[in-house]
C-alpha positions as CSV (number, residue, x, y, z in Angstrom):
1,X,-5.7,34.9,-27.6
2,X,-4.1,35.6,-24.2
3,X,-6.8,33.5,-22.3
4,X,-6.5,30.7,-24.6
5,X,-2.5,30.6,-24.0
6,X,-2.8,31.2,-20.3
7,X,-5.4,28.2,-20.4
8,X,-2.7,26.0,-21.9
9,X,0.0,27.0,-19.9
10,X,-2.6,26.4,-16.3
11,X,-3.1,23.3,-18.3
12,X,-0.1,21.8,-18.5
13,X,1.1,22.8,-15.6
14,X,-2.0,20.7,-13.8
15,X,-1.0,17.9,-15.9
16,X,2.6,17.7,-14.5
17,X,1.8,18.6,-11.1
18,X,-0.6,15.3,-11.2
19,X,2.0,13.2,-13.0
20,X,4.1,14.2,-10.0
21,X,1.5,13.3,-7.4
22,X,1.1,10.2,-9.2
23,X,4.7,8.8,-9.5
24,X,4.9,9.9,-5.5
25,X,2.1,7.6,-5.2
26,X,3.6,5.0,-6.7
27,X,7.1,5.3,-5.4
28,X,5.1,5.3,-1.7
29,X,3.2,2.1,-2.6
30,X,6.4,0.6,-4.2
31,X,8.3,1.6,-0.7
32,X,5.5,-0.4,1.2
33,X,5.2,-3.4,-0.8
34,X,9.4,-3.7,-0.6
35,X,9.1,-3.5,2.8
36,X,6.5,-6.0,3.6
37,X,7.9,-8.6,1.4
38,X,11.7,-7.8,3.5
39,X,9.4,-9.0,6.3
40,X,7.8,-11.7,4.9
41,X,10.8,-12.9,4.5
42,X,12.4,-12.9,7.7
43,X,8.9,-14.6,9.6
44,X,8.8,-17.4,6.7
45,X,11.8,-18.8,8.2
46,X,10.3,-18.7,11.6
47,X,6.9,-19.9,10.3
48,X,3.7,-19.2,11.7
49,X,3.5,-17.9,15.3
50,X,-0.3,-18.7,15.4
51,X,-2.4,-20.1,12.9
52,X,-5.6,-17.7,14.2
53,X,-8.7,-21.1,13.9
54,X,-11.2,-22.1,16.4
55,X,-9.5,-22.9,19.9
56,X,-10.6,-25.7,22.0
57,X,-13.2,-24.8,24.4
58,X,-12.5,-23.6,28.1
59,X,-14.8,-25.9,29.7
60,X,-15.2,-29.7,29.5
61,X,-17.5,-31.4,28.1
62,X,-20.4,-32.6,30.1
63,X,-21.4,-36.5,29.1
């Protein structure tokens, strides 16, 4: 009967330490989303530096 109560007690303390671990994980994820939408923000009203398409070629064209 020991065993079995130590197993639950191991248990549930795996079970909180994960629920900890996972609410960390979230909070961290929550953090970086926050900040990239603060700067978002700030280069939408600057627009976009470069639009990253095909650039015009170096040398002429040849007829």
């Amino acid at each position: 009967m020991f065993e079995y109560e130590m197993h639950q007690v191991r248990s549930a303390e795996l079970i909180r330490q994960a629920d900890e671990h996972r609410r960390a994980r979230a909070a961290l994820a929550d953090r970086k989303t926050r900040k990239a939408e603060r700067s978002s923000t700030t280069k939408d009203a600057e627009g976009p530096v470069s639009t990253g398409g095909p650039r015009r070629s170096r040398f002429a064209r040849t007829a």
